[in-house]
C-alpha positions in Angstrom: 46.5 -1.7 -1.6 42.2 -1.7 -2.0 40.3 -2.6 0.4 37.0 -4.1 -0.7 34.0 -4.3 2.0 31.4 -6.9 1.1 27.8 -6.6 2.9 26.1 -9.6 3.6 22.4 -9.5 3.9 21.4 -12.0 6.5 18.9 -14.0 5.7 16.7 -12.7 8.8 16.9 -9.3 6.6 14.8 -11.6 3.6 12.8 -13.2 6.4 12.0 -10.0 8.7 11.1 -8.1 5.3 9.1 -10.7 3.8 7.3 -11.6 7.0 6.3 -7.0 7.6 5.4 -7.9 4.0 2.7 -9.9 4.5 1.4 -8.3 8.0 0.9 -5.1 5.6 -0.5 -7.3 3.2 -3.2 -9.1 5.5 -4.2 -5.3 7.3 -4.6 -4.3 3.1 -7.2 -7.5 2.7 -9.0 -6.7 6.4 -9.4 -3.1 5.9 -11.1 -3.5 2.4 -13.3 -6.3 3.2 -14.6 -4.3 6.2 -15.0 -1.0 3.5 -13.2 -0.2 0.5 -11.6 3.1 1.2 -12.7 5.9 -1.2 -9.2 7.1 -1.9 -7.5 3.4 -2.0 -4.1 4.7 -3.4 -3.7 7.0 -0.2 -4.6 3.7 2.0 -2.2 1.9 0.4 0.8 4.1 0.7 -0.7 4.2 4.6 -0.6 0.5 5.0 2.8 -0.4 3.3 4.8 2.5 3.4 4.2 4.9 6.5 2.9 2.5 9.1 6.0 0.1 8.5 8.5 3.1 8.5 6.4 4.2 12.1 6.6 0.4 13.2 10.6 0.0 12.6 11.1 3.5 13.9 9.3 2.5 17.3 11.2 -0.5 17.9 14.8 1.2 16.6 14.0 3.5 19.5 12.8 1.0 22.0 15.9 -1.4 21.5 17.9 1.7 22.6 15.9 2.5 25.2 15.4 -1.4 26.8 18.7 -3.4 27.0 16.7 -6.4 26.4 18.6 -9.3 24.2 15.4 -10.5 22.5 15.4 -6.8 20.1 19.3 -6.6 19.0 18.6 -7.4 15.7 17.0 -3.1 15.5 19.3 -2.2 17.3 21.9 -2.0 13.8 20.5 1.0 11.8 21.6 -0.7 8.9 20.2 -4.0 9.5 16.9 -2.2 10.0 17.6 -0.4 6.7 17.8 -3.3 4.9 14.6 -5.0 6.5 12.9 -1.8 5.5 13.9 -1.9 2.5 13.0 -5.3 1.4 9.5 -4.8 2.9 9.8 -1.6 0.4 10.8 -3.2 -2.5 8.1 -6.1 -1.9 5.3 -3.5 -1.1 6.0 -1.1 -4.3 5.6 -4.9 -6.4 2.2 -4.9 -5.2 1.2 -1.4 -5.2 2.4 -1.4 -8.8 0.4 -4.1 -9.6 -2.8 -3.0 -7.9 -4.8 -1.3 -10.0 -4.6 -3.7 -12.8 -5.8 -6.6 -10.1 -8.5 -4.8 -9.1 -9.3 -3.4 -12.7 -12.3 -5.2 -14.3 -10.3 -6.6 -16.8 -11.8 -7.2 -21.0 -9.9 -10.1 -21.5 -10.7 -11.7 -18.4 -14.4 -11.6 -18.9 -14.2 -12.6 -22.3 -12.2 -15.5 -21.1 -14.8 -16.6 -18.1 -18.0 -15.7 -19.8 -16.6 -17.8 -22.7 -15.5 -21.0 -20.2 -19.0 -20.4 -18.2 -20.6 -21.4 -21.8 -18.5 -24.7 -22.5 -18.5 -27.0 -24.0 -20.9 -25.1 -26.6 -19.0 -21.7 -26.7 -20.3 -18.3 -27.2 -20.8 -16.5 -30.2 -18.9 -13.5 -31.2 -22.3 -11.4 -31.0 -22.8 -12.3 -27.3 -19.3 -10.9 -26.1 -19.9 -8.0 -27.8 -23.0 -7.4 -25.2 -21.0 -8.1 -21.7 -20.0 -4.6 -22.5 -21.9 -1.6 -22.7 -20.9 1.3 -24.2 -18.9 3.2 -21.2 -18.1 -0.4 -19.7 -14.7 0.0 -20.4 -13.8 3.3 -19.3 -16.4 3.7 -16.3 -13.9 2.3 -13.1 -11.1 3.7 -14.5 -13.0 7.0 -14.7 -14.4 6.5 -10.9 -11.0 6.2 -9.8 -8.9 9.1 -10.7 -12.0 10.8 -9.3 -11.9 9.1 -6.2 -8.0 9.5 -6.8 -8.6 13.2 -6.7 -6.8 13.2 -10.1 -9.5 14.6 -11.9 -12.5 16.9 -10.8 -15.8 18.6 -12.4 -15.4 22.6 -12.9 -18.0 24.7 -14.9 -19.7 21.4 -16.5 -16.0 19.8 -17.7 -14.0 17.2 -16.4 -10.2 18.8 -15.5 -7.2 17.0 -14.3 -6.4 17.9 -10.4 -2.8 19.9 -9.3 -1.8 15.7 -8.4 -3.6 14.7 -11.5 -1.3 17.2 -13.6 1.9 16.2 -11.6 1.1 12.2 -11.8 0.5 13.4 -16.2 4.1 14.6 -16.2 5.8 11.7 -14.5 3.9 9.6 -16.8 4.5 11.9 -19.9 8.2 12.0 -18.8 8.5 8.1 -18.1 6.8 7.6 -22.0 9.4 10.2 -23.5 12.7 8.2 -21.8 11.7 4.9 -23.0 11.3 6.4 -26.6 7.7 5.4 -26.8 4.0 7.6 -27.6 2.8 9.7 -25.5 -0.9 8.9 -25.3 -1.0 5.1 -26.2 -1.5 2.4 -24.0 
């Protein structure tokens, strides 16, 4: 004889997740337009990882300490989980996509320097100026260095301890999916 065990997610789970979601996500929006952090990545993981995890903790332990109805939905380790890791799965979306949303992006220059000249157009000659020579490596640059992913020693630009660990995940992610290592 099996005996199967089904898990049903409650839709409070979705909800609950979704809604720590967006608290992170509003705190993310207040805290850079009051000043853009120098080491945003570090922020990030701060706002939608740790201070969540610190949050659910704190009222797991309160629900066991207050015999309160309003909190028995913390009061399940695994419904909390599964809250948790919603928010999680929601969060590492966004932090995935970050950089590239804050990037300054070619194509989308191209595409609004072109649609701010309509109906005449642009010619080819005047896209070729909205970029200057380092225009296209400059933030990126900035970054990793306010990343602490790369450093200056002796005159040369050298990847960091985390820079060299973040190149091997990346080098090791490239070499699983069968693709280059060093193209985009």
């Amino acid at each position: 004889m099996s005996s199967t065990v089904y898990l049903h997610i409650s839709p409070f789970v979705i909800v609950t997740g979704t809604f720590s979601f967006m608290v992170s996500f509003l705190f993310h929006v207040a805290v850079w337009r009051a000043k853009r952090p120098r080491n945003q990545i570090a922020m990030l993981a701060a706002i939608f990882v740790f201070a969540p995890l610190c949050a659910f903790g704190a009222l797991f332990i309160l629900s066991h300490s207050s015999q309160s109805p309003t909190i028995w939905f913390v009061r399940d380790i695994f419904n909390i989980a599964c809250v948790y890791i919603w928010h999680l799965s929601l969060s590492g979306i966004y932090v995935m996509s970050y950089p590239a949303i804050q990037a300054s992006s070619p194509s989308l220059v191209i595409v609004c320097a072109v649609a701010d000249n309509e109906p005449e157009g642009m010619e080819l000659r005047k896209i070729h100026e909205l970029f200057p020579a380092d225009a296209l490596y400059r933030d990126r640059f900035n970054d990793l260095h306010a990343d602490n992913l790369i450093t200056h020693m002796d005159g040369q630009t050298v990847p960091t301890l985390k820079g060299q660990f973040l190149r091997a995940i990346f080098i090791g992610y490239r070499k699983l999916l069968d693709l280059p290592v060093g193209e985009g």
